[in-house]
C-alpha positions in Angstrom: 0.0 0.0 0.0 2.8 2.7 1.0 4.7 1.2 -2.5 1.3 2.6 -4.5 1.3 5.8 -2.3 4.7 6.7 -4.2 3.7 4.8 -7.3 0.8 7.1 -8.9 0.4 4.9 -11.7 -3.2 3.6 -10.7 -6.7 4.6 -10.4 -6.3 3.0 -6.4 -3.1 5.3 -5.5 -4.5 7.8 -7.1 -7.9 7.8 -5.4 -6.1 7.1 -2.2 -4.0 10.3 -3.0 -7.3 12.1 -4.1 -9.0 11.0 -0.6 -5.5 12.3 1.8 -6.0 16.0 -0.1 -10.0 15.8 -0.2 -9.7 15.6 4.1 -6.6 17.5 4.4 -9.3 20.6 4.1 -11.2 19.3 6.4 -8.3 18.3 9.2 -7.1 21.7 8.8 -10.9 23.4 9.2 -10.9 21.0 12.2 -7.8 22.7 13.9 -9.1 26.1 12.8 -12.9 25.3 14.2 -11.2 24.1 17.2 -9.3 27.4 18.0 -12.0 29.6 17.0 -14.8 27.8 19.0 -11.8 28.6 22.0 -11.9 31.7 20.6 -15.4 32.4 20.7 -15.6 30.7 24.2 -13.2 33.1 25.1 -15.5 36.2 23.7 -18.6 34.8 25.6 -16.8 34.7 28.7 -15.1 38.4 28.4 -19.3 39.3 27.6 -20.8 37.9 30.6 -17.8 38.4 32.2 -18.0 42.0 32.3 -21.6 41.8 33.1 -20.9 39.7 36.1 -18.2 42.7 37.0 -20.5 45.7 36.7 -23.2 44.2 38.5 -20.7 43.5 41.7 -19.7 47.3 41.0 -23.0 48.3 41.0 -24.0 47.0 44.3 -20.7 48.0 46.1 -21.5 51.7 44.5 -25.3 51.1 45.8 -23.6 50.4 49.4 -21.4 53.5 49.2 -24.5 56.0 48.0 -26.5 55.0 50.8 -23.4 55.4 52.9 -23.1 59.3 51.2 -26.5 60.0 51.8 -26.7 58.8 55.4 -23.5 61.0 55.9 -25.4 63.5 54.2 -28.5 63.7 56.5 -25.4 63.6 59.1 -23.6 66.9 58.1 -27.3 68.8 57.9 -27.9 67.9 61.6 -27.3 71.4 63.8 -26.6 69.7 67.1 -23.8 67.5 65.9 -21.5 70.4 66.4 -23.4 71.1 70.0 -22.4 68.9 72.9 -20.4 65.8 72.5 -22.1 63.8 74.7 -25.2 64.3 73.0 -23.7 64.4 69.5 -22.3 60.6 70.4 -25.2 59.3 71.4 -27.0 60.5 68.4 -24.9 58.5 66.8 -24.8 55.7 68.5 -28.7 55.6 67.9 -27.8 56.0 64.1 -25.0 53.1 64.6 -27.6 50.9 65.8 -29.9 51.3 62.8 -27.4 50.8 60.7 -25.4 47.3 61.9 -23.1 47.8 58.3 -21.4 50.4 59.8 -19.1 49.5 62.5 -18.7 53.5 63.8 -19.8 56.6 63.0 -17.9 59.9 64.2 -17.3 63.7 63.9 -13.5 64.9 63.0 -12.5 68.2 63.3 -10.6 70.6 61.6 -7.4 69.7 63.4 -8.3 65.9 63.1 -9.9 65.1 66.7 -12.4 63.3 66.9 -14.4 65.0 68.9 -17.9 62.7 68.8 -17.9 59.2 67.7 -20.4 56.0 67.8 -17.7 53.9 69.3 -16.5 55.0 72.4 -12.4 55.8 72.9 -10.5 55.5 75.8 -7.7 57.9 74.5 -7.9 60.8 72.1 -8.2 59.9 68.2 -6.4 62.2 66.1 -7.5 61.4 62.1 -5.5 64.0 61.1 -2.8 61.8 58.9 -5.6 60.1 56.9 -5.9 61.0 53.5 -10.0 60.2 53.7 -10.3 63.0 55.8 -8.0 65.4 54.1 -9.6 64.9 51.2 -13.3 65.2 52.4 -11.6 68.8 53.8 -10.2 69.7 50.6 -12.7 68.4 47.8 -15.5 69.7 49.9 -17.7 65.8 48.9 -18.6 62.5 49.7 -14.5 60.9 49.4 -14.6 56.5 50.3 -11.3 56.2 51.4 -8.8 53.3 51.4 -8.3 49.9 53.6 -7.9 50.7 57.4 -7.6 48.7 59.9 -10.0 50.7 62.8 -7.8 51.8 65.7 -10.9 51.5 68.3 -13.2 49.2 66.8 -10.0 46.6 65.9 -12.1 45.6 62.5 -11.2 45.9 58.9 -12.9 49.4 57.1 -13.0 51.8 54.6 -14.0 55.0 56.0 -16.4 56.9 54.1 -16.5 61.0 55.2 -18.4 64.0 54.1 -17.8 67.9 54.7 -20.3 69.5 57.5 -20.4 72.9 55.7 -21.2 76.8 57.5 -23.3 79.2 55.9 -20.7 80.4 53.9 -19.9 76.6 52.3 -16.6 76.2 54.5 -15.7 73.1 55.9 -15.7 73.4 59.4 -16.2 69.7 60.3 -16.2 66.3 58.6 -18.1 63.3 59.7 -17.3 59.7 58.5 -18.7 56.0 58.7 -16.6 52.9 59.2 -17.6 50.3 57.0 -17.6 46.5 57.6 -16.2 44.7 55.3 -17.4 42.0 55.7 -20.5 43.9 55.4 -19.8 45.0 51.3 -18.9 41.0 50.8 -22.7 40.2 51.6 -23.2 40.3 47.5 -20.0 39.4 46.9 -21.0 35.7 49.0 -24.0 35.6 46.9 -22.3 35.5 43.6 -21.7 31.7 41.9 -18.0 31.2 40.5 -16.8 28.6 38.7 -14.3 26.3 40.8 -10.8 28.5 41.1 -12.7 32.0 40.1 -11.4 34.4 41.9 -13.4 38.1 43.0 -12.0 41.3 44.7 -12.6 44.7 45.1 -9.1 46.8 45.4 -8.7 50.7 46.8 -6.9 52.8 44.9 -3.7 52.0 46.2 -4.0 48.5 45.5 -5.5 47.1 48.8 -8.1 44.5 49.0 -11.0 45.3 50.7 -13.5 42.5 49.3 -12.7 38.9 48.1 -14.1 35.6 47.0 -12.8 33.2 48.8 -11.3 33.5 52.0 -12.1 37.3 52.0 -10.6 37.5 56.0 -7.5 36.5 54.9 -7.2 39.3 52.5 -8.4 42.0 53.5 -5.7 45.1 53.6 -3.1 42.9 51.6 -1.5 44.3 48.1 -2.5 43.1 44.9 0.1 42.0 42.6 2.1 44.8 40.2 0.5 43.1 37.6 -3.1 43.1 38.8 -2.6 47.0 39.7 -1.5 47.9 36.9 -5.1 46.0 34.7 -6.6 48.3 37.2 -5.4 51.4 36.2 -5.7 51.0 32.5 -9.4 51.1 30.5 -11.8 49.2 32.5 -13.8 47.4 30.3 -10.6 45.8 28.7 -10.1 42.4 29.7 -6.7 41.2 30.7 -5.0 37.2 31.3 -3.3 37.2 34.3 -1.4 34.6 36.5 -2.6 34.6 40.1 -0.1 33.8 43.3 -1.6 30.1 43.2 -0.2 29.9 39.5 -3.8 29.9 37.7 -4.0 31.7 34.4 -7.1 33.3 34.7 -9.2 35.9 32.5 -10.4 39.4 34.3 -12.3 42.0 33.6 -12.3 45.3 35.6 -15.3 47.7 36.6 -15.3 51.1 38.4 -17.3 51.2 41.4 -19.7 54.1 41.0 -19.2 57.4 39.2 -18.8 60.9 39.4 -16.1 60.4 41.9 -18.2 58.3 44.4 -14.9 56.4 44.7 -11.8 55.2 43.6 -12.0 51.3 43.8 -12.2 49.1 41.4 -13.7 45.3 40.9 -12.4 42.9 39.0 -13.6 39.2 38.3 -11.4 36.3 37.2 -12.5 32.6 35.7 -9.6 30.4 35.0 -9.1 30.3 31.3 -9.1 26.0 31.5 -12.7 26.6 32.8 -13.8 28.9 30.2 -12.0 26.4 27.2 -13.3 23.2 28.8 -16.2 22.5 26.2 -14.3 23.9 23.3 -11.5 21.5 23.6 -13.3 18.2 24.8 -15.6 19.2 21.3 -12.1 19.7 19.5 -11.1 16.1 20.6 -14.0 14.8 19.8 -14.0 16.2 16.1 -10.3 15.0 16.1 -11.3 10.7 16.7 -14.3 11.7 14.2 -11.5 12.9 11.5 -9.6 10.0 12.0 -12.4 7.4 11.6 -13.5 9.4 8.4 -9.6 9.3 7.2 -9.4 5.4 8.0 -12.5 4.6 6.2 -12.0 6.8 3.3 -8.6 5.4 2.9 -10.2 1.7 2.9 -12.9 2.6 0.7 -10.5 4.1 -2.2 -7.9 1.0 -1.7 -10.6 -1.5 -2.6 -12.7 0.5 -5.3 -11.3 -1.6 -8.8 -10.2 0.4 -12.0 -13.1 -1.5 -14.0 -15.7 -0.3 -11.5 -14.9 3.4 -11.7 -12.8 4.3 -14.4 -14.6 3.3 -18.1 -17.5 5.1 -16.0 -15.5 8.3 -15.0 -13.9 8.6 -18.7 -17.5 8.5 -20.0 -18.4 11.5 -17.2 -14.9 13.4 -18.2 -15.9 13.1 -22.1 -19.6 14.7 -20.8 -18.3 16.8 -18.8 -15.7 18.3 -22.0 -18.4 18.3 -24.5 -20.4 20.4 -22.1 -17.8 22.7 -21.7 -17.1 23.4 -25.3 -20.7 24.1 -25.7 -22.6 20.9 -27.0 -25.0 21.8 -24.2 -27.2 18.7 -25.5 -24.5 16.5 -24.6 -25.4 13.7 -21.8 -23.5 11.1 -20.1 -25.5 8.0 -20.9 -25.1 6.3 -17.7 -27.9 4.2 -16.1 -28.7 5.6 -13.4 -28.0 3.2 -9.9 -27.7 4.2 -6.0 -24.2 4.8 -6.2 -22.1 8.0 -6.4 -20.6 7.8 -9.9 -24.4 7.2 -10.4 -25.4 10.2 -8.7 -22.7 12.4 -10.4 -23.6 11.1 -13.6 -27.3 12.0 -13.1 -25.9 15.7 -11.4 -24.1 16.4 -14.4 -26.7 15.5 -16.9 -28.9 17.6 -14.6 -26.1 20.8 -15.1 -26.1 20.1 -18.7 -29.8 20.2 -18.7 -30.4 23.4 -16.6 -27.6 25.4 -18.7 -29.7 24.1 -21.4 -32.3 25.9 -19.9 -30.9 29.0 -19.1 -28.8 29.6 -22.2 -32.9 29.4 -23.6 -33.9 31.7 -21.1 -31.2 34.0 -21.8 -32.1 34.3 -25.2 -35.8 35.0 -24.5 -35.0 37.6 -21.6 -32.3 39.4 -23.9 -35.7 39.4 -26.8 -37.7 40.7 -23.8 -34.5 43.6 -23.1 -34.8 44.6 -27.0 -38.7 44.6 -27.0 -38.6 46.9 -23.9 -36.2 48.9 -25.1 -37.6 49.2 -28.2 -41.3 50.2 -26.8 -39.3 52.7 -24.6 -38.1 54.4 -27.3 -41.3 54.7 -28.9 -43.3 56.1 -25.5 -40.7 58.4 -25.3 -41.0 59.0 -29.1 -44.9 58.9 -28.3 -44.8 61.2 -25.4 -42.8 63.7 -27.1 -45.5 63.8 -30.2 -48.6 63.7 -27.7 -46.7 66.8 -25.5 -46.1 68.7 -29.1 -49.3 68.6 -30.1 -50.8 70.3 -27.9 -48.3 72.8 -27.3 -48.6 73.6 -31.0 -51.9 75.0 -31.0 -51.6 76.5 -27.0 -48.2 78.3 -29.0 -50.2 79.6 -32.0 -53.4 80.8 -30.0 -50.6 82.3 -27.5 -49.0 84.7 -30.7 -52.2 85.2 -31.8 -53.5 86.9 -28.3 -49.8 88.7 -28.3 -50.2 90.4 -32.0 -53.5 92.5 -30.8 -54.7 92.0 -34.1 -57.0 89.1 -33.1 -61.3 89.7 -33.4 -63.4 89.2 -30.1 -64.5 86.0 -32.4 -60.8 85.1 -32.9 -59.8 86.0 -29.1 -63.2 83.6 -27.6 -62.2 81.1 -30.3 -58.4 80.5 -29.6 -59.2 81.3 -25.6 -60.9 78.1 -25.9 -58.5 76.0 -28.2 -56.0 76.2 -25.3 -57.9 75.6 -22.3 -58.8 72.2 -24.5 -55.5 71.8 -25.3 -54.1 72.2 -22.0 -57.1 69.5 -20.3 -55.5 67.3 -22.8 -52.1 67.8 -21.5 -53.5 67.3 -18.2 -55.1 64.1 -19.1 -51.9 63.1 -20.4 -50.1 63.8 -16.8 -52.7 62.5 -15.1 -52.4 59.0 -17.0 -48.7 59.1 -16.2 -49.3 59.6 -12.2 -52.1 57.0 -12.0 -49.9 54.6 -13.9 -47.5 55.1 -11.3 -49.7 55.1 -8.3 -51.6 52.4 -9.2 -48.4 50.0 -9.7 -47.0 51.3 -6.2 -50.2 50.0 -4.9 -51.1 53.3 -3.3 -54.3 53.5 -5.2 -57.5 53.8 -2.5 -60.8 52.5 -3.3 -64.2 53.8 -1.7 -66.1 51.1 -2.5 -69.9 51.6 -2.0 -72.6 49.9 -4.1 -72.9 51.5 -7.3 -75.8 51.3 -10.1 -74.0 50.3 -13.5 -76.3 52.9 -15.1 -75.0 55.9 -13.4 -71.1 54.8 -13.9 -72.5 54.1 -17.7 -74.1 57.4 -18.0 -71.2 59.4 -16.2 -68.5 58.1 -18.7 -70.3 58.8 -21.6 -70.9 62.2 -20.8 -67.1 62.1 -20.9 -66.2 60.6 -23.8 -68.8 62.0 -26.2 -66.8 65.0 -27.3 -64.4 62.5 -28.9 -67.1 60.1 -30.3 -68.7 62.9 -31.8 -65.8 64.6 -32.7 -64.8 61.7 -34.6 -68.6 61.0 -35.9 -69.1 57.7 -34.6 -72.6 55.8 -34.4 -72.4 55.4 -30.8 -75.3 53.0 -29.2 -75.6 52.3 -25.9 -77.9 49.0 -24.8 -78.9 48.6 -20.9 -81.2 46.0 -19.2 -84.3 46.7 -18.0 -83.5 46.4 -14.7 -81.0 47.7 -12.1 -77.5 46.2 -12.5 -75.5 47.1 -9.1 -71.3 46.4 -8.3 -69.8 47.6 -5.1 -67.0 49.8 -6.2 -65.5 53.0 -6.4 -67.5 55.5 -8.6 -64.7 57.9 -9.7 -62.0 54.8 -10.6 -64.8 52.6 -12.4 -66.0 55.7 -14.4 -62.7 56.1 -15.2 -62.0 52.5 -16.9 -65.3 52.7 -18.8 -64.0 56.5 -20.2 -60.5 55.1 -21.3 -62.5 51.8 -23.3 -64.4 54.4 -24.8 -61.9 56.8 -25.8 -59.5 53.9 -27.1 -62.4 52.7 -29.5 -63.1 56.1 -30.2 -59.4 56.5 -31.1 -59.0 53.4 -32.8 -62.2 53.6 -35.0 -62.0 55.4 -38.2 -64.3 58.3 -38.6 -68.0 57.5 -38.9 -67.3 54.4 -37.6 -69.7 52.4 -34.8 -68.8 52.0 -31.7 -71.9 50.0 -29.2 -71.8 50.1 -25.0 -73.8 47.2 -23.6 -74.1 46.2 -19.9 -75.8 42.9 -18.9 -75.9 40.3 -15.8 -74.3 36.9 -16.4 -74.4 34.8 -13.4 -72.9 36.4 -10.2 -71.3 39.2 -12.2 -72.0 41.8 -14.1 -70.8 42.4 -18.2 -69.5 45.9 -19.5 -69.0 45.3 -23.3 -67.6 47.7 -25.9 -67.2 46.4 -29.2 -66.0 48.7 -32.6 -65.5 48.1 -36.4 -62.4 50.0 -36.0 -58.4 48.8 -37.0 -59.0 45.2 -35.2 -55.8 43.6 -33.5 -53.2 41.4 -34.3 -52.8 37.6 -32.1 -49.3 39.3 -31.2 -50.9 42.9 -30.0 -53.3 41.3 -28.0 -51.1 39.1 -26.1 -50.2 42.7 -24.8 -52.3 45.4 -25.4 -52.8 45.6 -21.6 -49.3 46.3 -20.6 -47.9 49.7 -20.6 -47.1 51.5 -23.4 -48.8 48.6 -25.8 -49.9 50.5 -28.8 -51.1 49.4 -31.8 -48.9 51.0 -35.1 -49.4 54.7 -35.2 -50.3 56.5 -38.4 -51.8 60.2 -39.4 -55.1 59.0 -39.3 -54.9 58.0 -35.7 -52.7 60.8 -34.3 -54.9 60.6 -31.0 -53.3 57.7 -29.8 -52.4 58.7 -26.6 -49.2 57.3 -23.8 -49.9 53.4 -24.2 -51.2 53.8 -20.2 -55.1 53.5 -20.5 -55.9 50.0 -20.9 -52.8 48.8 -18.5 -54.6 51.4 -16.2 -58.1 49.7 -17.3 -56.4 46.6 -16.1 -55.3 47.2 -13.0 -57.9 49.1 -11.7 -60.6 46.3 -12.5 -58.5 43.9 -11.1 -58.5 45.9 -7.7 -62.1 45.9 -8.0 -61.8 41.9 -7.6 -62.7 41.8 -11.6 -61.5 41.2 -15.0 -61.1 42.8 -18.4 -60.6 40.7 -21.6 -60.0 41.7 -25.3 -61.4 39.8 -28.8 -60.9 40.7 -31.9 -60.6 38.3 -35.2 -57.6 40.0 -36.9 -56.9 43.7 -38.0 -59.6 45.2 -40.1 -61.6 43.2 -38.0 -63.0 45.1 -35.1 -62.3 44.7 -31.3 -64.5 43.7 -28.2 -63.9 45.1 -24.7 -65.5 42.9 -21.6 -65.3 44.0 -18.3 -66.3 41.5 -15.6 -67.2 42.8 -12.3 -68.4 41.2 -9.3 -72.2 41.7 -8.5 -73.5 43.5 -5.8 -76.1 42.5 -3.7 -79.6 44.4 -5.0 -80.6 47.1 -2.2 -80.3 50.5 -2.9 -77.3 52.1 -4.5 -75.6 54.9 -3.7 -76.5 58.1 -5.4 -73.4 60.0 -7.2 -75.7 62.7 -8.2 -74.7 65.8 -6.4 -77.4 68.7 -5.6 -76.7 71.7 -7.7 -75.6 74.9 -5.8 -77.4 77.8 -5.3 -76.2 80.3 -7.5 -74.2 83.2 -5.7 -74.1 86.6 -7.2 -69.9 87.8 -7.6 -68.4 89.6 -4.9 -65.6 91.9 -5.2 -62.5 91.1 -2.9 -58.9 91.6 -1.8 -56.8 88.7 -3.4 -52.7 88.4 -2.4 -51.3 85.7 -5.5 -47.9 84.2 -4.3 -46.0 82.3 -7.0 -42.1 82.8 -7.7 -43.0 82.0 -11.3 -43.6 85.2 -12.9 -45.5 84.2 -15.8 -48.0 81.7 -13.6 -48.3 84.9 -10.7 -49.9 87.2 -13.5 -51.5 84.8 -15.5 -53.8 84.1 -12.3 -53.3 88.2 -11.6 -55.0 89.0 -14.9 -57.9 86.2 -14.5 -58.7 87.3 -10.9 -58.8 91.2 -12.0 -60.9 90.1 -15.2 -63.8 89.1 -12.6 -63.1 92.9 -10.8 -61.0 91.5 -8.1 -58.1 93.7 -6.5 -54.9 91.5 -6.7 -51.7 92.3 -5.3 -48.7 89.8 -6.5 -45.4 88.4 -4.5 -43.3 86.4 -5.9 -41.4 85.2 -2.4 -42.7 84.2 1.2 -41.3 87.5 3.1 -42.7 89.6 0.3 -46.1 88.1 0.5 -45.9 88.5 4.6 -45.2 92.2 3.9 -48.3 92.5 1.2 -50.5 90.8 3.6 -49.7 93.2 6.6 -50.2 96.4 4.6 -53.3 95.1 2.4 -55.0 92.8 4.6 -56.0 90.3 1.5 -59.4 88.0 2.1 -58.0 85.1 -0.3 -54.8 84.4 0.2 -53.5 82.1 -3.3 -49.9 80.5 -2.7 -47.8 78.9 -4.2 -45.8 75.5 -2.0 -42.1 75.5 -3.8 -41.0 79.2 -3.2 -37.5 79.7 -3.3 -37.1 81.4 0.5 -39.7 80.3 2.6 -41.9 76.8 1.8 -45.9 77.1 1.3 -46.5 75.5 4.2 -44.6 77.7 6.5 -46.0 81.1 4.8 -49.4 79.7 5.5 -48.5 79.2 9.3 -47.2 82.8 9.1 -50.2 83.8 7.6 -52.1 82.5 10.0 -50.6 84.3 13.2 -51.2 87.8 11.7 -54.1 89.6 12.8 -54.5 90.8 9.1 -55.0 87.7 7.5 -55.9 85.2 10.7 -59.6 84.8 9.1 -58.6 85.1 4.8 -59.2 81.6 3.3 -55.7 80.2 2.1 -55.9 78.1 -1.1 -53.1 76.4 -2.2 -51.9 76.6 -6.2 -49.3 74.0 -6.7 -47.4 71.2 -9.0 -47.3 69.1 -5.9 -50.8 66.7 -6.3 -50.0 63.8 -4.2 -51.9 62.7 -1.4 -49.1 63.3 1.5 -48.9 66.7 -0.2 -52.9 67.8 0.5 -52.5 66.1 4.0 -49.5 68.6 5.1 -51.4 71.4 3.4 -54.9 70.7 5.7 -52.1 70.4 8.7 -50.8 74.1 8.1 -54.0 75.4 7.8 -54.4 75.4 4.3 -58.6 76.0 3.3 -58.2 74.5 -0.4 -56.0 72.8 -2.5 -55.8 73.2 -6.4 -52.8 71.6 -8.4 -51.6 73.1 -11.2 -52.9 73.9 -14.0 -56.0 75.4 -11.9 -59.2 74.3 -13.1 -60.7 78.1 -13.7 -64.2 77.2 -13.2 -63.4 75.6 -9.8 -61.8 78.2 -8.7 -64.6 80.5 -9.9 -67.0 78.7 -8.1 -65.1 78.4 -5.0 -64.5 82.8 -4.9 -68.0 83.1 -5.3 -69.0 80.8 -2.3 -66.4 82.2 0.5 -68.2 84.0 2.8 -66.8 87.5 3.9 -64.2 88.1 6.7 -65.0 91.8 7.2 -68.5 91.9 7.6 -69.5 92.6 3.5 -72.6 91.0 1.8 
């Protein structure tokens, strides 16, 4: 076996070879895992390490802030400077109520003390302790270091605070021994792993807390080595080796803040503890890699050359076909249980899923190109449906500049370009349905609805085009009531764009028929045309966006491409359906809409009351706009009806205007170029002048967010650009008046 190792002359050494270098990876990856699951058990540890540490800091600085504020109460007492006899057994009552203090006392200046808990039998000077000179300097709370009581023979840490005059000089300090044993209470609480090891050092290195055999430590040094992790960042964890020879991992904590005090805790878990698991998992992965090696080894030695290799020439011979692109290439091999087997059917899979996707490549880079191409044509189409418009809104515009125009000629071209400029809001208003209604941020009120009214409302609106194009239009309706639950506006609005694209699509004099009828538990619209017919290939996607069918000068009214994907989706939110027919070009089209039926009760009435007609009254207008043409545009309409108008063109100029004119209607602009709309309406609205005017805002901004921040800043109306005259006609004539006028 060793002799075929060096000899790689056969299938066998060589599979043995190929089986040492196929688990050499995964020995290596064993090592690696084993080090990093050390590491990571490392990393846990420092984690709740630390947390361990702060919460033993936190309750030492809990002791120590009680300990201030019963100092505290201490230094506010008058009679502790009074009589000493009194002032010790005041606090020998406070001792008493407090059995984790072992004294209480007052030092003064000079370091007597002159009162004290404990009873002495000789003078205590203090004088030499650095707690108290510091409490006397620092004028606060200062926890000193280890002490050793003189009187009271226990371990401490004295705790002092400044008894302050009038004036905020120290004239005495009191202090509180503390047991101990007393701050190890948590400490003894705490469950370590066996050889952990807890403390709590001053600042100069003395313990004053331990875990275990605290009384054996208490006042003794730390090492140079443990001082020195105590004085560097706390929260940065540190291996050191302890006097019993145990590497161990600590992490450090402050006790308290804002100077409270100077010691610092630290908690250390040896690191064969905190490695344990990772290596016995390590050694256990190790006798696992070894079985694997042995048995791989065994399997390769006894696989024959006539078993494997006729069949893994045949899957090489595949496998090179495949890659020089004969992706019809298979391997031929019957398919068993074992793994050439499995490889075999594998690769025949691969060949058979390039296969697939080298087909599906081709058909998404077609799909690219037919995007691309309809792209170019809606942007081709958009420019031409933009232009046309503009051309007669252009011409009308010269005409009404030359002066030489007739009243006839002035009425006519007046009313060329407000048609021309409904189209070009038609046209926008596709666009930004388009794009809400894909975003999904389309809302229906859905309420039932007679078919007849939605039938009757989108006629009215597409009969200017049927009739400008002289259709036979005929419209057939049941007998009886046909009712859908659904959202007036947006169903009125899919019947108008079937309409208008039969109208469009239709040559003149053509017929176009409406028919509504019940079929089932749904309810039928129907328009069907003689008009240009469709192609198979135009109706597999007339409903998409931008689908056209081929433009010519005949059907120059062809619009974005955007109604009948609108038509679509908007049915569909309805919980309905819209299909297309038609038996070639030439040939006609057929429209059906399928909506769900309603239940019959009573439907709700669209019809809205007409107002009361209100005679023209005369008023103060202020016109904010920072587009000059727009600002006088509305200036000359509003003074046409024998308004006064006074024009800014920015926010401060408008809050100057409205302070010396006092305007009723207030029409402003949102996007001004020093101040926003919203903002200038707030302003407007905190001057006396124009608290009560009605603020309408005139803007490019139509989205519903955009209305909603508008009603929030105190807006009255909202109008988006261009402003529908009539509305805005109708709406001057109904405010009422803010200064008392008829």
């Amino acid at each position: 076996m060793a002799f075929l190792l060096f000899q790689l002359n056969t299938l066998r050494s060589r599979l043995l070879l190929l089986v040492m270098l196929a688990i050499a990876p995964i020995a290596i990856m064993t090592f690696i895992n084993g080090a990093r699951e050390r590491a990571h058990a490392v990393e846990v540890a420092e984690d709740n390490l630390q947390r361990l540490t702060n919460l033993a800091a936190a309750n030492e600085a809990q002791s120590l802030a009680g300990a201030r504020q019963i100092l505290r109460d201490l230094a506010s007492i008058p009679d502790l400077m009074g009589d000493q006899a009194h002032c010790s057994r005041l606090l020998a009552n406070i001792q008493r109520l407090n059995p984790d203090y072992v004294n209480f006392g007052l030092i003064q200046l000079n370091g007597d003390v002159t009162c004290s808990a404990v009873p002495s039998k000789t003078p205590v000077n203090l004088a030499d302790r650095s707690h108290f000179r510091r409490a006397v300097h620092l004028r606060r709370f200062v926890a000193g270091g280890y002490i050793f009581g003189r009187v009271i023979q226990k371990h401490t840490v004295n705790l002092t605070y400044p008894v302050l005059d009038e004036d905020q000089r120290v004239k005495a300090v009191v202090f509180a021994a503390l047991d101990l044993t007393r701050l190890d209470r948590f400490v003894a609480d705490i469950q370590l792993s066996p050889g952990s090891l807890l403390l709590t050092a001053d600042s100069e290195g003395k313990i004053i807390s331990r875990k275990p055999n605290p009384e054996q430590w208490f006042g003794k040094q730390v090492s140079p080595e443990m001082r020195n992790a105590m004085a560097a960042e706390p929260g940065k964890p540190v291996m050191l080796v302890g006097p019993d020879g145990v590497e161990r991992l600590h992490r450090f904590a402050r006790v308290g803040n804002n100077g409270l005090s100077d010691y610092t805790v630290t908690i250390g878990i040896p690191l064969s503890e905190i490695t344990a698991n990772a290596r016995h998992d390590q050694t256990l992965d190790l006798l696992a890699l070894a079985a694997t090696i042995g048995l791989a080894l065994l399997a390769a030695w006894f696989v024959g050359d006539v078993l494997v290799l006729r069949r893994v020439k045949r899957l090489a011979n595949t496998a090179n076909s495949i890659a020089s692109g004969t992706l019809e290439a298979r391997s031929g091999i019957v398919y068993g249980k074992e793994e050439i087997s499995e490889l075999a059917r594998a690769l025949d899979a691969m060949a058979e899923a390039l296969q697939e996707k080298e087909l599906q490549h081709l058909k998404a880079e077609r799909q690219l190109r037919e995007a691309d191409r309809r792209k170019d044509e809606f942007l081709a189409m958009l420019a031409h449906e933009l232009r046309n418009p503009l051309a007669p809104i252009s011409a009308g515009a010269q005409l009404l500049q030359s002066g030489h125009a007739t009243e006839a000629a002035v009425q006519r071209t007046a009313g060329i370009i407000v048609r021309q400029v409904h189209h070009m809001t038609r046209l926008v208003d596709d666009l930004l349905d388009v794009s809400r209604v894909t975003r999904g941020l389309v809302t229906l009120t859905r309420v039932p609805l007679d078919v007849a009214r939605i039938v009757a409302d989108a006629v009215e609106q597409a009969e200017p085009l049927l009739k400008s194009r002289e259709h036979r239009f005929d419209v057939e309706l049941p007998p009886f009531p046909l009712v859908v639950t659904g959202d007036h506006k947006r169903l009125v609005q899919v019947l108008v764009n079937v309409l208008n694209n039969a109208a469009k699509y239709t040559p003149a004099g053509g017929a176009i028929k409406l028919s509504a009828r019940a079929e089932g538990s749904n309810v039928k619209l129907i328009v069907s045309d003689n008009g240009i017919g469709m192609s198979p290939e135009l109706r597999s996607h007339v409903f998409e966006l931008f689908a056209q069918a081929d433009r010519n000068s005949d059907r120059s009214q062809g619009g974005l491409g955007l109604g009948l994907a609108l038509v679509k989706s908007l049915v569909e939110l309805h919980g309905g359906a819209v299909a297309v027919e038609s038996e070639g070009e030439q040939k006609g089209s057929t429209f059906t809409i399928t909506l769900p039926a309603a239940p019959q009760h009573q439907p709700v009435s669209n019809a809205r009351p007409a107002a009361a007609a209100k005679p023209a009254r005369k008023m103060q207008v202020l016109v904010v706009d920072d587009n000059v043409d727009a600002a006088q545009t509305l200036q000359l309409l509003l003074e046409a009806g024998g308004h006064h108008v006074c024009v800014a063109h920015s926010a401060l100029k408008a809050l100057e205007l409205a302070q010396s004119q006092s305007p009723e209607l207030c029409l402003l602009d949102i996007g001004l170029p020093d101040i926003n709309g919203y903002d200038l309406a707030r302003g407007l609205r905190a001057l006396p002048q124009t608290e009560r005017a009605t603020l309408v805002a005139v803007t490019g901004y139509g989205r519903r967010e955009d209305r909603e921040q508008a009603r929030a800043a105190g807006f009255d109306h909202y109008f988006v650009k261009p402003v529908n005259v009539d509305a805005l006609t109708a709406l001057i004539a109904g405010l009422p008046s803010t200064n008392g006028a008829p």
